[in-house]
Structures are given as structure tokens and as C-alpha cells.
Backbone bond lengths (Angstrom), bond angles and torsions (degrees), N, CA, C in turn:
res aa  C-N    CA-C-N  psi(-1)  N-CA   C-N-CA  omega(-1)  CA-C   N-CA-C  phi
1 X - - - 1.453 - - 1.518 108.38 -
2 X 1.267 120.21 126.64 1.644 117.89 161.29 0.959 110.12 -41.61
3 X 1.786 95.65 166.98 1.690 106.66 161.20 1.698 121.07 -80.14
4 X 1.220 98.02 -1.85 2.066 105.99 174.31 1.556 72.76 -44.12
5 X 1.700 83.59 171.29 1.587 134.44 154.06 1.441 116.71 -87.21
6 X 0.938 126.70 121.21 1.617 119.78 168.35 1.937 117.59 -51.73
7 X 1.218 130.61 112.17 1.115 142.07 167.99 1.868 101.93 -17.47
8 X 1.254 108.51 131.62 1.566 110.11 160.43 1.178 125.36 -30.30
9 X 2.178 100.89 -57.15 1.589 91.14 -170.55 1.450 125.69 -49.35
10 X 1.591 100.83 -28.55 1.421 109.99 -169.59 2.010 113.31 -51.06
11 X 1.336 79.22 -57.76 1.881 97.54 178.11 1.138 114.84 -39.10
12 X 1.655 95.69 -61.11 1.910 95.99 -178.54 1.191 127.97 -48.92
13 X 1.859 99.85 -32.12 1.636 98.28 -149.84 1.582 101.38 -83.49
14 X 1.234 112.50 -12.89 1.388 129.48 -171.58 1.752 92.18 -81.28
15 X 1.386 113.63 -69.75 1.632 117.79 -170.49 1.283 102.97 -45.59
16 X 1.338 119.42 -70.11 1.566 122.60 -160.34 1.161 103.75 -36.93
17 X 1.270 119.86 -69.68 1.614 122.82 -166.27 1.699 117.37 -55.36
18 X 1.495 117.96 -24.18 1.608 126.91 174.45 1.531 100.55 -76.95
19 X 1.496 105.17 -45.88 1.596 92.16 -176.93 1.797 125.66 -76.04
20 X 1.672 121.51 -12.26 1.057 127.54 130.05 1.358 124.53 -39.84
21 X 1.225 120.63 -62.12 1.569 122.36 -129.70 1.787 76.77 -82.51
22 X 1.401 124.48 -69.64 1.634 127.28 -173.37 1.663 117.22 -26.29
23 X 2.075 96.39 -43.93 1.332 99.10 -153.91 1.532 104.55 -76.71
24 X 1.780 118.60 -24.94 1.153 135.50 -164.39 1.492 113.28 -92.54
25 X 1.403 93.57 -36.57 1.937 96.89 -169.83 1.471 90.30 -110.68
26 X 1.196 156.33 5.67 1.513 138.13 175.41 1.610 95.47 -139.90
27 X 1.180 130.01 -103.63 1.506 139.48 -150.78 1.410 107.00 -34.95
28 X 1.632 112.40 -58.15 1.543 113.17 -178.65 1.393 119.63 -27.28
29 X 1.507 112.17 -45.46 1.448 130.29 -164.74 1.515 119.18 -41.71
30 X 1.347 116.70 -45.67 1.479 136.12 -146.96 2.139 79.12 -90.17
31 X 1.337 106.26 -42.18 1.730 98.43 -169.22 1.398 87.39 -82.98
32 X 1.361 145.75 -50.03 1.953 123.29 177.53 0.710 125.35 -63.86
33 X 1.296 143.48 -1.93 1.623 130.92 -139.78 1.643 86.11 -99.56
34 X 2.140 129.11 -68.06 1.016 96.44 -173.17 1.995 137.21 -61.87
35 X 0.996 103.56 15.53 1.337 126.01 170.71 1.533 125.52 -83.45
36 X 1.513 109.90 -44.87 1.327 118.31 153.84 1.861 132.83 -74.91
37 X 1.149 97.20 -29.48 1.402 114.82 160.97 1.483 118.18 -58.74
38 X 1.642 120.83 -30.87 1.159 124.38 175.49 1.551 113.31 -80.64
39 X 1.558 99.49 -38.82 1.415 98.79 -175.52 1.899 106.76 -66.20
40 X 1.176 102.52 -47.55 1.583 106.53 -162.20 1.901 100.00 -75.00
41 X 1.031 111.65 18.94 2.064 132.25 -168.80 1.871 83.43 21.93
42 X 1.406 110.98 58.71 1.384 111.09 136.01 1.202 123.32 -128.39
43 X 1.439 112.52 159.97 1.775 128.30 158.02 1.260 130.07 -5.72
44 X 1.167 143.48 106.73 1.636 125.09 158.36 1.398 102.17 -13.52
45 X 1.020 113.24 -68.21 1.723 129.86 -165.66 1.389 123.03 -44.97
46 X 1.026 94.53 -18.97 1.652 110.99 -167.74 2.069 88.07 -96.57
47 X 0.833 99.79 -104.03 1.689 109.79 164.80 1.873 105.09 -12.21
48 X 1.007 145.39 -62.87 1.240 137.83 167.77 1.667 110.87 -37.76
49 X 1.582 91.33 -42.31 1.855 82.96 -159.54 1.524 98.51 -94.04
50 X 1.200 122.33 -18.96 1.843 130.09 146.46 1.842 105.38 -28.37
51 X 1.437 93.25 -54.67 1.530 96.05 -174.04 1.604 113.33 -68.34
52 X 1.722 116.61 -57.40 1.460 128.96 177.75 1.948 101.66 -38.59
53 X 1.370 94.79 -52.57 1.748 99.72 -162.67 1.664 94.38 -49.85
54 X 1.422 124.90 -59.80 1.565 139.32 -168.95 1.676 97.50 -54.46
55 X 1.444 102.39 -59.35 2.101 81.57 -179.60 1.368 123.19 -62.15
56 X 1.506 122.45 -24.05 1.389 120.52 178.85 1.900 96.62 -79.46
57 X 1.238 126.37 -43.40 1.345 106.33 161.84 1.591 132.47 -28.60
58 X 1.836 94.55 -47.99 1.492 86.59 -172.72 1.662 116.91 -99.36
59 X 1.253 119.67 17.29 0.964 148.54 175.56 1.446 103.31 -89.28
60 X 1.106 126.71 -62.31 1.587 138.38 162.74 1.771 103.99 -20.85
61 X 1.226 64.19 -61.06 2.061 88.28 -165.17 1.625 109.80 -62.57
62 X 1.266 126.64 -47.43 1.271 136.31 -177.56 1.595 128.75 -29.89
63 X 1.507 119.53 -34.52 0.934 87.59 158.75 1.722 129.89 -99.39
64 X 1.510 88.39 -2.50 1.835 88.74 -174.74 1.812 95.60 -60.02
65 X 1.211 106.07 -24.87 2.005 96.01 -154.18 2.317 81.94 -85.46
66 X 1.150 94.89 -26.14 1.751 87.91 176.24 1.572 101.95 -61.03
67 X 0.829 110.54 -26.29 1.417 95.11 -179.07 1.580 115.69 -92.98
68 X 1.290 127.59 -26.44 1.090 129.79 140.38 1.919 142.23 -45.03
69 X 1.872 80.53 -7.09 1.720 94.68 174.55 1.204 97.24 -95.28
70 X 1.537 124.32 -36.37 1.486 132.93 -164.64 1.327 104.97 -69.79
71 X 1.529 118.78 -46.57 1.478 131.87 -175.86 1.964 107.29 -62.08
72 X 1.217 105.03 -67.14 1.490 103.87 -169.31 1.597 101.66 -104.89
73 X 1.354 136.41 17.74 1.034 117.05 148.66 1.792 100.91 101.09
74 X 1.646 105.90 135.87 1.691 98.24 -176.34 1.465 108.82 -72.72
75 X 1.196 120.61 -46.20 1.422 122.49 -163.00 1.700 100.44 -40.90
76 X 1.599 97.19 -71.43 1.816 105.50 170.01 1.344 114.81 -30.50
77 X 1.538 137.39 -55.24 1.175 140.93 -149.78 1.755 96.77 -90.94
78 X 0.914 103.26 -43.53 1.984 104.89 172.05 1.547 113.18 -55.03
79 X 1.135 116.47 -52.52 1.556 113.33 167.65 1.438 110.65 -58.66
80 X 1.256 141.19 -18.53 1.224 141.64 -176.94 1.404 87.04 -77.91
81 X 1.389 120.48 -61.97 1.054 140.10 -151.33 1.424 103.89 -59.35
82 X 1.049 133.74 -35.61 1.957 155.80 -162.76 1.970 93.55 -88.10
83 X 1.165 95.48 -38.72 2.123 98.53 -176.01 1.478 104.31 -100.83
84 X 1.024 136.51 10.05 1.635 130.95 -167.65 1.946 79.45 -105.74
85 X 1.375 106.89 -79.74 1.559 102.20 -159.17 1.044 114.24 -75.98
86 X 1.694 128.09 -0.25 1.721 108.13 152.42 1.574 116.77 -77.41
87 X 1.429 116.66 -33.79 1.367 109.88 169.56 1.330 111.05 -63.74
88 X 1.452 135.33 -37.87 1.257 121.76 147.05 1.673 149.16 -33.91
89 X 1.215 114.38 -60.68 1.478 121.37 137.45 1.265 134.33 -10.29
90 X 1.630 104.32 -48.25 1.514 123.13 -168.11 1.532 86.80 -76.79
91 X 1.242 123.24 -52.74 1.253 123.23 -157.78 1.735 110.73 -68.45
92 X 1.239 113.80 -39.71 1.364 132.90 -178.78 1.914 96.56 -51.77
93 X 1.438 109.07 -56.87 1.644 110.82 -178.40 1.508 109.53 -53.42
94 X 1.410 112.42 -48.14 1.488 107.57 -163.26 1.911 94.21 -103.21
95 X 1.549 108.88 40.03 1.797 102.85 160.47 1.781 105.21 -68.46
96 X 1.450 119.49 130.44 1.109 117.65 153.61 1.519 121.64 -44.54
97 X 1.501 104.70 -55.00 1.474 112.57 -157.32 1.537 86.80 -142.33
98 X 1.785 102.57 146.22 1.794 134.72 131.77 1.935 94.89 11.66
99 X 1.471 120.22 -71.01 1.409 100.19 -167.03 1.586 112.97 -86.71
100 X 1.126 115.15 -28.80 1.949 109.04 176.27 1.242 92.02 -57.73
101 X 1.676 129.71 -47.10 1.365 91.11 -165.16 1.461 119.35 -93.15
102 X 1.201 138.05 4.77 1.434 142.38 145.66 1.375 100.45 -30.77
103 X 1.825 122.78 -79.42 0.948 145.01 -160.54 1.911 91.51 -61.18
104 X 0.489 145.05 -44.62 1.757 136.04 178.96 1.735 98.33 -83.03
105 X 1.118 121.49 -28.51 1.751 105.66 162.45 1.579 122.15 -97.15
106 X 1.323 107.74 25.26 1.529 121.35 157.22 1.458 117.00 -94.96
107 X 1.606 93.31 -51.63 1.779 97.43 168.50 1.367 120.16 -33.18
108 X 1.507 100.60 -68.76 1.590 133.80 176.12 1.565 104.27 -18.85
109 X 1.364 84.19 -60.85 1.969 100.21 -152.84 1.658 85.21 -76.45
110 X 0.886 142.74 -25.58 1.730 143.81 -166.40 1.326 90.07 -78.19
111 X 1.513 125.43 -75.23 1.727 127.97 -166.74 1.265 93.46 -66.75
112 X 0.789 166.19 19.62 1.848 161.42 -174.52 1.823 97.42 -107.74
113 X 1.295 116.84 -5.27 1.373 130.73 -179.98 1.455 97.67 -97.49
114 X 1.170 127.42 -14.61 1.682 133.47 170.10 1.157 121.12 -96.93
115 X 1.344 125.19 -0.34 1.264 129.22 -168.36 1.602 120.68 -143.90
116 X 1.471 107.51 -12.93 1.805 93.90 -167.30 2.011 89.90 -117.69
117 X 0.935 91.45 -171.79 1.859 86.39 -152.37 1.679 116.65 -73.28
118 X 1.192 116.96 32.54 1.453 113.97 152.07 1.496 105.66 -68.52
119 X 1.376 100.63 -53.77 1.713 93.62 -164.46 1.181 96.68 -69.59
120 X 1.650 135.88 -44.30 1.249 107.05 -137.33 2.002 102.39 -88.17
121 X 1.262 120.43 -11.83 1.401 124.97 143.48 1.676 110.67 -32.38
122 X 0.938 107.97 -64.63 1.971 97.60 -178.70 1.498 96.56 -75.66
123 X 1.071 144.89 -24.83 1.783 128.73 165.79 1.408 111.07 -57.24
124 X 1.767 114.25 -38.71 1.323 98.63 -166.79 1.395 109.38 -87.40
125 X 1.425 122.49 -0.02 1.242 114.58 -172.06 1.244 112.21 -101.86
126 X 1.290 115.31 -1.07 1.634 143.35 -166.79 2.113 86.51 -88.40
127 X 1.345 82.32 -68.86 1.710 86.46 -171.41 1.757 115.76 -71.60
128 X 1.141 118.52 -14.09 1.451 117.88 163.93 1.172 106.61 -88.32
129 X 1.469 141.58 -8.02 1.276 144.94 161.66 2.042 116.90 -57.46
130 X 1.669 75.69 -55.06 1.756 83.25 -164.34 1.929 106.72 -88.06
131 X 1.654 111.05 4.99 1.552 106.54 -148.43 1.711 89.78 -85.64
């Protein structure tokens, strides 16, 4: 890598989407959950481990979709990654019940492997490679 600076766009395009993806698919959680717990008339407890079950899902998953970063490339797989858990999200609001929305915060926690800074570490090294 030169001694340049990497261009802004680069930074942003990388930040913006981590500082989404954390604030939307992880941090929020801990301030909704007793809120969703009320709606779904379950437990904190229950809803936490809704959440635990979904990160070991996407944890499961992590390296098959790493290899799917390797195959088609992060940039590609991050934009996947940016449309998987808002269409997810959507789904999480309009869960009927306790299990759709598990099942839409499994998704979540699965594409959240496209978006928070595993990948975007191999983007930046991709683009400090070629800059």
C-alpha cells in the first residue's frame, strides 16, 4: 500500500454501513428486547436466548458465507449484506408471533456476517491493496 491516504469515499462507505449495521442489527437489541418480550407476552429470557440461538446460527454459518466473500467478492457480498437485514427487520416488525420473529432474528444474525466488520476488514484490505 502507498503512503497516500485512502480517499474519504472509501472510509465512509466502509463506516456508514458498520455504524448502521451494529446500531440496527446488535446494540438496539439490549434497549427493545424488554419491549418485544411484552409484545410477544414472553420473558426477557426467552427473547435473549431467541437472540444467543440466532448468533450461534450465524456463527455456524460464517465460514461457509466467508467463502462466499472469497468467491464473489466483499464489496458484492456487503451490498447483499446492507438488503438481507433490512428486508429482515421489516419482517421482525410485522412477526405475528414469539417464533416468526426468532426466525427473522436468525436471518438477521446470519446476514449481519455481510455487513459488520469481518467483511468489511477484507474490503479494506482489498481497496488498500488496489488504491
Amino acid at each position: 500500500m502507498s503512503a497516500e491516504r485512502l480517499p474519504i469515499a472509501a472510509i465512509a462507505g466502509l463506516g456508514l454501513p458498520q455504524n448502521i449495521g451494529y446500531g440496527t442489527l446488535f446494540y438496539s437489541f439490549s434497549i427493545l428486547a424488554p419491549s418485544m418480550a411484552r409484545d410477544f407476552a414472553v420473558s426477557n429470557g426467552w427473547i435473549f436466548g431467541a437472540l444467543s440461538v440466532a448468533l450461534m446460527a450465524g456463527g455456524f454459518l460464517a465460514p461457509w458465507l466467508g467463502k462466499w466473500i472469497d468467491r464473489y467478492g466483499a464489496g458484492r457480498m456487503m451490498t447483499i449484506g446492507s438488503i438481507l437485514p433490512a428486508i429482515s427487520l421489516i419482517l421482525c416488525s410485522f412477526s405475528p408471533n414469539d417464533l416468526a420473529f426468532a426466525g427473522a432474528l436468525t436471518i438477521i444474525e446470519i446476514a449481519a456476517n455481510l455487513v459488520q466488520y469481518g467483511i468489511a476488514f477484507a474490503l479494506s484490505i482489498y481497496i488498500g491493496a488496489n488504491f
